[in-house]
C-alpha positions as CSV (number, residue, x, y, z in Angstrom):
1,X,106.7,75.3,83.8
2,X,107.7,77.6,80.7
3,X,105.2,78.5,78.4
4,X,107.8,77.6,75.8
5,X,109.5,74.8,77.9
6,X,109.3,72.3,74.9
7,X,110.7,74.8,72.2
8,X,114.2,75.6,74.7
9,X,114.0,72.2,75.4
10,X,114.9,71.5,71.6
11,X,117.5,73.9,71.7
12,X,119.4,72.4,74.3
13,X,118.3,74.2,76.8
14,X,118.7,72.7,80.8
15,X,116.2,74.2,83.4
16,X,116.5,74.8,87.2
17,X,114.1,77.1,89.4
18,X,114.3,80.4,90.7
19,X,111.7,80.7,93.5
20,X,109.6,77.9,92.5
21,X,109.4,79.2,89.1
22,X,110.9,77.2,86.1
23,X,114.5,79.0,84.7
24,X,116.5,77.7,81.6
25,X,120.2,77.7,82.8
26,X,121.7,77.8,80.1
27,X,122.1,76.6,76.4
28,X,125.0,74.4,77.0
29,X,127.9,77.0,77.1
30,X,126.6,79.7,79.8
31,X,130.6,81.1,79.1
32,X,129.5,82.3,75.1
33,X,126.2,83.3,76.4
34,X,127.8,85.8,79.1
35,X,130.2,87.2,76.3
36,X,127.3,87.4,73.9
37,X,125.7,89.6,76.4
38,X,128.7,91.6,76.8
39,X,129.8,92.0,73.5
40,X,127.0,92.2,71.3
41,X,123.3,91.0,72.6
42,X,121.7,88.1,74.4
43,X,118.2,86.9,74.2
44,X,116.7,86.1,77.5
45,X,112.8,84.4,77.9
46,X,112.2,85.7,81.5
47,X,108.1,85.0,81.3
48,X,109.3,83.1,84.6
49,X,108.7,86.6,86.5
50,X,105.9,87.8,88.0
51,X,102.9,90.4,85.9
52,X,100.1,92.3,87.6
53,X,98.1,94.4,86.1
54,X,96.3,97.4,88.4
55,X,92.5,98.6,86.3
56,X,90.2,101.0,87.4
57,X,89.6,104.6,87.2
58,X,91.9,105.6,90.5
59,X,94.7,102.8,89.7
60,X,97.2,105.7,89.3
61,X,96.4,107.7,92.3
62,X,96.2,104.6,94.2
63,X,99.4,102.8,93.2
64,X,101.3,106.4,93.8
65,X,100.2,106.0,97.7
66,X,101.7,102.6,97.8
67,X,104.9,102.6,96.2
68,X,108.3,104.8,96.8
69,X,108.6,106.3,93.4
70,X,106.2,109.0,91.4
71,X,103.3,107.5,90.0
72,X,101.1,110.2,89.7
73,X,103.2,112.5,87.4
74,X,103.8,109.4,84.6
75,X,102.0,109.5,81.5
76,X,101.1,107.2,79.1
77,X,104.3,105.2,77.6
78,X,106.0,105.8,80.6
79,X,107.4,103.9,83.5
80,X,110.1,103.7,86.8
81,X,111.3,101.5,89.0
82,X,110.2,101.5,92.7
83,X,109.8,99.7,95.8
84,X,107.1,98.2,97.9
85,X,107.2,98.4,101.5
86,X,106.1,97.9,104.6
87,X,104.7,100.7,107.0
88,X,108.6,100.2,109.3
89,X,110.6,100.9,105.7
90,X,111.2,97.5,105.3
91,X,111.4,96.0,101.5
92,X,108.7,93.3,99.9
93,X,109.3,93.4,96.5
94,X,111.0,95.9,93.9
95,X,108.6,96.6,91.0
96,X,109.2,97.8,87.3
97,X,106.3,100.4,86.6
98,X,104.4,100.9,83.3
99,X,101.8,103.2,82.5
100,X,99.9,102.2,79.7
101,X,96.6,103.3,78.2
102,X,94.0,101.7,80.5
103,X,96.1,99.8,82.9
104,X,99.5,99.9,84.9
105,X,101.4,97.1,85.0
106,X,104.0,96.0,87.4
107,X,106.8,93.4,86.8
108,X,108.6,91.7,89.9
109,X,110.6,88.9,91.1
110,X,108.9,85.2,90.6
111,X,107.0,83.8,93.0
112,X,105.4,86.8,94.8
113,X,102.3,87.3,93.0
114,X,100.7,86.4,96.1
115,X,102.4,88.0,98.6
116,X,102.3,91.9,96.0
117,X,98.9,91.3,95.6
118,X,97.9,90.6,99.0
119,X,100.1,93.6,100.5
120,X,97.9,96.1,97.6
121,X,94.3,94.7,98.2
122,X,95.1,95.2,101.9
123,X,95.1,98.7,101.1
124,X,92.0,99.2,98.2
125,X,88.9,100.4,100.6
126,X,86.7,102.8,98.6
127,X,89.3,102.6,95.7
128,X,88.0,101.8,92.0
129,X,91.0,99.3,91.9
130,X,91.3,95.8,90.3
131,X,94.2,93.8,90.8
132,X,94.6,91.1,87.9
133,X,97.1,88.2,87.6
134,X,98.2,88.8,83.8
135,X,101.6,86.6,84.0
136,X,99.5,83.4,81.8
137,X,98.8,85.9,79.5
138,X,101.3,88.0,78.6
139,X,105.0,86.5,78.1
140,X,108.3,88.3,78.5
141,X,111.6,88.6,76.1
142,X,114.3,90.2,76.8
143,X,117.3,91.7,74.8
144,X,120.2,92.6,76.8
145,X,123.7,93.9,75.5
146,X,125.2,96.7,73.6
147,X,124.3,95.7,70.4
148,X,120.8,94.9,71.2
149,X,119.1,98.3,69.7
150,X,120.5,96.6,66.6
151,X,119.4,93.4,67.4
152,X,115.4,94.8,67.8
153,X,116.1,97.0,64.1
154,X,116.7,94.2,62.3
155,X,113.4,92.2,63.6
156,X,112.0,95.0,60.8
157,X,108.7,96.1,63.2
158,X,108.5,99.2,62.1
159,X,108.8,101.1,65.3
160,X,111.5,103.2,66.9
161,X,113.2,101.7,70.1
162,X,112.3,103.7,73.0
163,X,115.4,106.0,73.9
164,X,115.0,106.3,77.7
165,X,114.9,103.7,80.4
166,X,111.1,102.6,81.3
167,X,109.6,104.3,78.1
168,X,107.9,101.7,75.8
169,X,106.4,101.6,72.6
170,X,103.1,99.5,71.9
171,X,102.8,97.8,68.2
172,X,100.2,95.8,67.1
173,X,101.6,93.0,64.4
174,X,99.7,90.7,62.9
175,X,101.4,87.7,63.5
176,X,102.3,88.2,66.9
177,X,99.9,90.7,68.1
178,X,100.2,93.4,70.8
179,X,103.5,93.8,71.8
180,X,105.2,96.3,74.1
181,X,108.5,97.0,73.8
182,X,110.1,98.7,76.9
183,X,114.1,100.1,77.4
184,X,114.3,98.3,80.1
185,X,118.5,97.7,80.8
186,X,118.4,94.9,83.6
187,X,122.3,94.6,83.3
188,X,123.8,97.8,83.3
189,X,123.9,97.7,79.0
190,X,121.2,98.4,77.1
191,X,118.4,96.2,77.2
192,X,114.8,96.0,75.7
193,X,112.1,93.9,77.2
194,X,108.9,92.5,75.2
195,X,105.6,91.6,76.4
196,X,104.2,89.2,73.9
197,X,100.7,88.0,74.2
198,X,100.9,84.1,75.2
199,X,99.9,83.1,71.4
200,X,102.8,84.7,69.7
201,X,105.3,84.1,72.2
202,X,107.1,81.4,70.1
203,X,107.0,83.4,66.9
204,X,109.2,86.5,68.8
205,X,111.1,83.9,69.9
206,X,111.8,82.5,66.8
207,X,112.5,86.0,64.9
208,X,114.5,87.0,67.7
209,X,116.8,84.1,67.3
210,X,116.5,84.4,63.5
211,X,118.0,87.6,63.3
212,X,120.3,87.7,66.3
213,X,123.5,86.7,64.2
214,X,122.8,90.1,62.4
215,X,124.8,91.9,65.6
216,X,126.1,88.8,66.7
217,X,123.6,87.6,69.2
218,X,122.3,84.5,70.7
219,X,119.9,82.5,72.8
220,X,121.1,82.5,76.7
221,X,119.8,81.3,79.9
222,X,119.5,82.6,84.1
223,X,123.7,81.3,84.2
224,X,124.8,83.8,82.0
225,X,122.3,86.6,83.3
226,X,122.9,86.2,87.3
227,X,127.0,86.3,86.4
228,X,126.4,90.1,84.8
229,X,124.3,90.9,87.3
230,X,126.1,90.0,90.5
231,X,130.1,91.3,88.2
232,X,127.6,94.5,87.9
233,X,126.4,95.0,90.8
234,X,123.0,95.1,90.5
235,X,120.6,93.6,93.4
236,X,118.0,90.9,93.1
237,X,115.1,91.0,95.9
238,X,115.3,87.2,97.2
239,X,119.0,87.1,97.0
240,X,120.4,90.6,97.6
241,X,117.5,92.3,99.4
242,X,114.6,91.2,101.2
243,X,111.7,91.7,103.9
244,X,114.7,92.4,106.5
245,X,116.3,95.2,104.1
246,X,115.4,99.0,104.2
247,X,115.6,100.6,100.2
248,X,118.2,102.7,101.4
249,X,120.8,99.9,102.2
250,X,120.4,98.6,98.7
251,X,121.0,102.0,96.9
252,X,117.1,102.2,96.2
253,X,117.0,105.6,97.6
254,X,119.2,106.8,94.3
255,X,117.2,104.7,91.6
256,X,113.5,103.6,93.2
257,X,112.8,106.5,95.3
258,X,111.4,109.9,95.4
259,X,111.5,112.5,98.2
260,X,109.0,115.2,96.7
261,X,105.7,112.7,95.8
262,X,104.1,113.1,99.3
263,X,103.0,110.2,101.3
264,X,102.8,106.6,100.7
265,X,103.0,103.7,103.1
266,X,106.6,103.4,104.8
267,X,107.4,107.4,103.6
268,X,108.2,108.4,107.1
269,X,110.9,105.6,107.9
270,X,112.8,106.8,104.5
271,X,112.4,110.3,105.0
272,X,113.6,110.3,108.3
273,X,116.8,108.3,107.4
274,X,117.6,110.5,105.1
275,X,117.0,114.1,107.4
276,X,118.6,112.5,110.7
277,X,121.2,110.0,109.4
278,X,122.3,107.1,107.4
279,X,121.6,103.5,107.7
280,X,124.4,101.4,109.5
281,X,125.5,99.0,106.8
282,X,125.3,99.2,102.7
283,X,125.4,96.5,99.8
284,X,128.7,96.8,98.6
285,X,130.1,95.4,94.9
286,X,133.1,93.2,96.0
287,X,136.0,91.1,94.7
288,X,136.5,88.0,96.1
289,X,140.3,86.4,96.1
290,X,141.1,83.2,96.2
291,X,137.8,81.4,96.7
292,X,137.0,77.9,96.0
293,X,134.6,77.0,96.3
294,X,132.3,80.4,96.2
295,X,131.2,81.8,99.5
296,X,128.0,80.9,100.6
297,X,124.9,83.0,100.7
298,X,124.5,84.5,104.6
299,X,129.3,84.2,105.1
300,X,130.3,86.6,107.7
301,X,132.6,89.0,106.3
302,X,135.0,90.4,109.4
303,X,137.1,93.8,109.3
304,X,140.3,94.3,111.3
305,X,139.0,91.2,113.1
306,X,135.7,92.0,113.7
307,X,132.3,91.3,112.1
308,X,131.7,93.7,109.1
309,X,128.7,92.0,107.0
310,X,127.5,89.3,105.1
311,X,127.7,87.9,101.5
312,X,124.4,87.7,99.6
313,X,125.5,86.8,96.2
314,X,128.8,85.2,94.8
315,X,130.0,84.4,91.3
316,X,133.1,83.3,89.1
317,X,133.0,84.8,86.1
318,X,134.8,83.3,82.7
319,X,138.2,85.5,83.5
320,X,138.2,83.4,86.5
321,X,137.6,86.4,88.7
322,X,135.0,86.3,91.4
323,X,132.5,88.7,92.0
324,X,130.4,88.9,95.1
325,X,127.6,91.5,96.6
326,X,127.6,91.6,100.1
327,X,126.3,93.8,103.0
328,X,129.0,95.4,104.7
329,X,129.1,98.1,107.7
330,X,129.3,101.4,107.2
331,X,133.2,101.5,109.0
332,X,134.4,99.0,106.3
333,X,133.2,99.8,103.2
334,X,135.4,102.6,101.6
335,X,136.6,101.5,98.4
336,X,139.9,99.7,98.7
337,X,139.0,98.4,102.2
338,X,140.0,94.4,102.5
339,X,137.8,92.1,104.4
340,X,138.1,88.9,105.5
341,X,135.3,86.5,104.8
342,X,134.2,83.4,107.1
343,X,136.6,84.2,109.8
344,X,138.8,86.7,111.1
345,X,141.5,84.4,109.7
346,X,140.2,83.2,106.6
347,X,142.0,82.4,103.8
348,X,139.7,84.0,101.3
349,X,139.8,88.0,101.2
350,X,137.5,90.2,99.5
351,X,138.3,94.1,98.3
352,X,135.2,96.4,98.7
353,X,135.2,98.0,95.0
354,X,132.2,100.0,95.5
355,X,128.9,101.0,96.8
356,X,125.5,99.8,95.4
């Protein structure tokens, strides 16, 4: 459950899961929510999702060897996004990377605290490495939305926003205590995330809300944030990529990747796809005609009668237009290209608008 299930629950707001971990769906009108977050700002509680914190005096060096992105080069207030694999290239989890003073921490999908944790510890031998659970103690806020580097002015903290994506900022308040404040833009606007110590999570809360008519903001829920992502086209591991998926399929290699770091577990699988070839089939952004209801997770998507893909994700957005993600073969996914999905003959078509 949400740290701060009782306060949303006073606000109207109506909870589902996400991977066994509590989600608020919306606020009652997940349609104003998305066009908050479009238009001006939208404040998101996503303590749901999974915190580790790596201690110890060869963290750094350590986490560099395990991950597909640079560690070793980032310096305090800095941070990336990067994948964990397995030794055959294959994804098990996408983590967001920050280097603080005496720690790292690592922010991932809900849910897969064990499985992260388990896959790092396999590898700490004669490491000075500790692996720490810090989700209970550390909640996490998120502004998301054009306006929302005026949104975080008006909260009057005294700080400057961090300019660049994965930077961060650490203030120490006195009502609400350490706080970092990342650019972190999970939608393809800006965004900011917060990590609020457990005993001042409601009081961010509250002075987020307070102050989000300044820019025109509001309180909104997992509804409003899954139908910019998937209209977007940004992947989620457990619904757009998982333990079957190399990074490269997912457009990973352009965002979570580096090919000059040296060695880390799985390197050799993604080096050599990108010396000797490319992989077969790509997540593609996609339109979706005419479909009621929504395609299911796992439809087959055909081209010129014959099997192209899959769909992985699938929403209808407040314009009535349906968005979709969906894996499709290297043959068929030019921009422009139509696809069929279900059957060859289906009814409902989909138009491949671009590469992930």
């Amino acid at each position: 459950m949400l740290t701060l299930h009782d306060f949303h629950a006073r606000l109207g707001g109506r909870f589902s899961t996400v991977n066994g971990a509590e989600v608020i769906e919306d606020y009652g009108d997940a349609t104003a929510e998305y066009r908050a977050v479009r238009e001006t700002a939208g404040i998101f509680d996503l303590s749901f999702r999974s915190r580790i914190c790596l201690l110890g005096g060869d963290r750094q060096k350590f986490l560099n060897g395990q991950v597909t992105n640079n560690i070793k080069d980032l310096k305090q207030g800095e941070g990336c996004y990067a994948a964990v694999i397995n030794a055959k290239g294959k994804m098990q989890s996408d983590v967001r990377v920050f280097c603080l003073a005496e720690e790292i921490l690592l922010d991932f999908e809900p849910g897969l605290t064990q499985l992260v944790t388990g896959r790092l510890e396999k590898y700490v031998i004669a490491d000075d490495v500790q692996i720490i659970d810090v989700a209970a103690h550390y909640g996490l806020l998120s502004v998301q939305g054009p306006q929302a580097a005026g949104l975080m002015a008006a909260l009057n903290l005294g700080i400057t926003t961090p300019a660049t994506p994965f930077a961060y900022t650490k203030i120490c308040n006195t009502t609400l205590g350490e706080i970092y404040i990342a650019n972190v833009p999970r939608l393809g606007i800006a965004g900011f995330d917060l990590y609020v110590p457990g005993p001042g999570m409601e009081s961010a809360l509250e002075l987020l809300i307070k102050n989000a008519p300044t820019v025109g903001g509001r309180l909104c829920g997992w509804n409003a944030f899954e139908m910019l992502r998937i209209e977007q086209g940004i992947p989620r591991f457990g619904a757009d990529m998982d333990d079957t998926n190399l990074p490269p399929e997912v457009g990973l290699d352009r965002t979570a990747v580096s090919y000059t770091k040296g060695c880390y577990i799985g390197q050799e699988v993604i080096a050599r796809i990108r010396t000797y070839g490319q992989v077969a089939k790509k997540l593609c952004k996609l339109q979706i005609l005419n479909a009621d209801p929504l395609p299911a997770k796992g439809a087959k998507l055909f081209f010129n009668d014959r099997e192209a893909g899959y769909m992985t994700s699938a929403t209808r957005l407040p314009s009535l237009i349906v968005s979709g993600l969906g894996y499709v073969r290297r043959e068929a996914n030019q921009v422009g290209t139509e696809l069929s999905i279900g059957t060859p003959e289906a009814r409902e078509k989909a138009i491949t608008l671009a590469v992930v």
